[in-house]
C-alpha positions as CSV (number, residue, x, y, z in Angstrom):
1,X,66.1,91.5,-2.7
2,X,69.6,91.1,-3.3
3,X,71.2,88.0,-4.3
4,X,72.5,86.9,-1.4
5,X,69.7,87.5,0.8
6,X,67.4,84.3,1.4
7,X,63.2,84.0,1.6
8,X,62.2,83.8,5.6
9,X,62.3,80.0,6.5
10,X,64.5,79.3,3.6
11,X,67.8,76.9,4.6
12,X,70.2,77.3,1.6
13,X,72.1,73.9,0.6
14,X,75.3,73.7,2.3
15,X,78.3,71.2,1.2
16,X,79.6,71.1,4.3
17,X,78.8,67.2,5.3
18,X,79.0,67.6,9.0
19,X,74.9,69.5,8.8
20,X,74.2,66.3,6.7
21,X,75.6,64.3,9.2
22,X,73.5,65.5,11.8
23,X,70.5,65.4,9.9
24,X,71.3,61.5,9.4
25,X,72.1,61.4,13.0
26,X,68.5,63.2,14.1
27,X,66.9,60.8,12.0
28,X,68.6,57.6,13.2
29,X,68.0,58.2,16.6
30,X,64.6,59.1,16.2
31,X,63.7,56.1,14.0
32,X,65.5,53.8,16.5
33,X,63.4,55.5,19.8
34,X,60.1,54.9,17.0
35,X,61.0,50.8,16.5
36,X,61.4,50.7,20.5
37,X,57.7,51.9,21.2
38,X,56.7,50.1,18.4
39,X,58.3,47.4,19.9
40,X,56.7,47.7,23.7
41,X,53.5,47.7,22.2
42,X,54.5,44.5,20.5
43,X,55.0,42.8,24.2
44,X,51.3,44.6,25.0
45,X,50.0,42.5,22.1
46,X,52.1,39.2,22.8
47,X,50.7,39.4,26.5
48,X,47.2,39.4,25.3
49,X,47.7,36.9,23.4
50,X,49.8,34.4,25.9
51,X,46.6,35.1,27.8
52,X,43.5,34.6,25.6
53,X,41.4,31.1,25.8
54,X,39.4,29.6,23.8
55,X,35.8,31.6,22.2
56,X,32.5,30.0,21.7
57,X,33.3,29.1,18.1
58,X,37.1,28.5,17.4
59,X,39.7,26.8,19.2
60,X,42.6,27.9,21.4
61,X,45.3,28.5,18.3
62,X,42.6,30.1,16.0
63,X,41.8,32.6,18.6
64,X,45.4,33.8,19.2
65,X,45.8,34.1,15.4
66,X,42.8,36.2,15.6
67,X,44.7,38.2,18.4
68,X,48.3,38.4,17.0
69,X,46.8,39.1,13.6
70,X,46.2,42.4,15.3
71,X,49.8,43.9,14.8
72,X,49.5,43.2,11.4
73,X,46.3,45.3,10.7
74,X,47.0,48.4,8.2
75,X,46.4,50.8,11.2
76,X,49.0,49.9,13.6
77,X,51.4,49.7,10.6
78,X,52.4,53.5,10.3
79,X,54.6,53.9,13.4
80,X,56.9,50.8,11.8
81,X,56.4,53.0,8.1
82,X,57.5,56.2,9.9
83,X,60.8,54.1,11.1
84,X,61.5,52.6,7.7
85,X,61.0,56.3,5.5
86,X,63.1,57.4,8.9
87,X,65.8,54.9,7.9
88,X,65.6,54.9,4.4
89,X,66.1,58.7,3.6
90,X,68.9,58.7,6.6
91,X,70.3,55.5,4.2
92,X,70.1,57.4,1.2
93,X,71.5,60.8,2.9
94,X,74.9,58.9,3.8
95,X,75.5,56.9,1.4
96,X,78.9,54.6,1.7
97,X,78.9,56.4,5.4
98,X,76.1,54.9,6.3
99,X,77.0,53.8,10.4
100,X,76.4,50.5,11.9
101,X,73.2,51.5,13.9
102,X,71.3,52.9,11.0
103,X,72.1,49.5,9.2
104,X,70.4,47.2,11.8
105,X,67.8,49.2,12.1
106,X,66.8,49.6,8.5
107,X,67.3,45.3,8.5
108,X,65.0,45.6,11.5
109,X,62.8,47.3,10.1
110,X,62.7,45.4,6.9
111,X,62.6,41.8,8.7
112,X,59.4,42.9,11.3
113,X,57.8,44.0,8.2
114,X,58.3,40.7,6.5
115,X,57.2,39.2,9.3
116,X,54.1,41.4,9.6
117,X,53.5,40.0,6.1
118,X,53.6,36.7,7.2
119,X,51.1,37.5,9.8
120,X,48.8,39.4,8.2
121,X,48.3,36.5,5.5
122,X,47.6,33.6,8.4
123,X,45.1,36.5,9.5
124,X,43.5,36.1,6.8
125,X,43.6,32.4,6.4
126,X,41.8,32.1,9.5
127,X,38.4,33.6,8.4
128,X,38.3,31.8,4.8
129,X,38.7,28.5,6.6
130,X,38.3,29.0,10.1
131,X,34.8,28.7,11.9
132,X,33.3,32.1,10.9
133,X,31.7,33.5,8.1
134,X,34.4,31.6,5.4
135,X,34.4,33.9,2.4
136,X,31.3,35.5,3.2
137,X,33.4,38.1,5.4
138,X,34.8,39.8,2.5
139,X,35.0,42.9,4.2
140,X,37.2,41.1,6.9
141,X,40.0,39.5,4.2
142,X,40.1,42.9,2.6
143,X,40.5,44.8,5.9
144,X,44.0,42.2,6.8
145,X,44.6,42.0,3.7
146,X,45.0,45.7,3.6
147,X,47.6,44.9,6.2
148,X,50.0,42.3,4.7
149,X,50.1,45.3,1.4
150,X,51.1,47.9,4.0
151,X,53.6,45.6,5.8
152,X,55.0,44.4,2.4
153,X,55.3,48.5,0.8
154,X,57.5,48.4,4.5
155,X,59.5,46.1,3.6
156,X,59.7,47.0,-0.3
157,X,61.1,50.9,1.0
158,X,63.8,49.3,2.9
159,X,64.9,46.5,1.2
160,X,65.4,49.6,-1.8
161,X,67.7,52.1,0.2
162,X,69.6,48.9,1.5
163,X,70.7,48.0,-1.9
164,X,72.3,51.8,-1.9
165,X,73.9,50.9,1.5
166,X,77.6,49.7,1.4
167,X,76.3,46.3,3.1
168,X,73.2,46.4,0.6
């Protein structure tokens, strides 16, 4: 093999910025399509909730904590991880051209998972003091607790590249 010849399914680095810009394009667009199911099955989950009563053994308010605290579970978090390594490596590919849409969504991104923290930890402070099993459902704290780590490594990737942004 001669030097310029190249391995079968090898792409050799190219300078020229407009591939790069593609690539940060591709992966814009498909972390911004990503936060838009995520978000539908956000309003699947909201509805549930607006429509729950009251169970045998908890109150109205307890039970939709119980409810909500399902978006902040560790496994519905990857399709909102999968947007925020999306729009961090598409931050970190352009650099000071980094374009207005990848900037809201990686602040998007970074603000639902804060708020998934925030969740996630009321999810837990409903079984410790709520009606059930208090601390005896130690299995149940670690399980959303699991979640508010996830939500907060989320939040921890994209508040990173957004200090490399030019708005960071």
């Amino acid at each position: 093999m001669s030097d310029h010849d190249t391995p079968d399914g090898y792409v050799p680095f190219s300078s020229d910025s407009s591939r790069n810009t593609d690539v940060i394009k591709a992966l814009t667009r498909v972390g911004i399509v990503l936060y838009g199911a995520w978000v539908f099955w956000l309003f699947q989950v909201l509805y549930r909730v607006s429509n729950v009563s009251a169970g045998l053994g908890s109150g109205l308010w307890e039970q939709r904590v119980e409810d909500l605290a399902f978006i902040g579970f560790l496994p519905n978090l990857p399709v909102l991880g999968l947007v925020a390594v999306l729009a961090s490596a598409a931050t970190w590919l352009a650099g000071p051209t980094q374009q207005l849409e990848l900037a809201i969504l990686l602040r998007l991104t970074r603000w639902t998972a804060n708020a998934l923290v925030v969740v996630a930890l009321l999810s837990v402070v409903t079984p410790v003091f709520g009606v059930s099993g208090g601390l005896d459902d130690i299995g149940t704290i670690a399980f959303r607790a699991s979640g508010a780590i996830g939500a907060f490594a989320i939040s921890t990737l994209c508040r990173e590249a957004g200090r490399n942004a030019p708005g960071g």
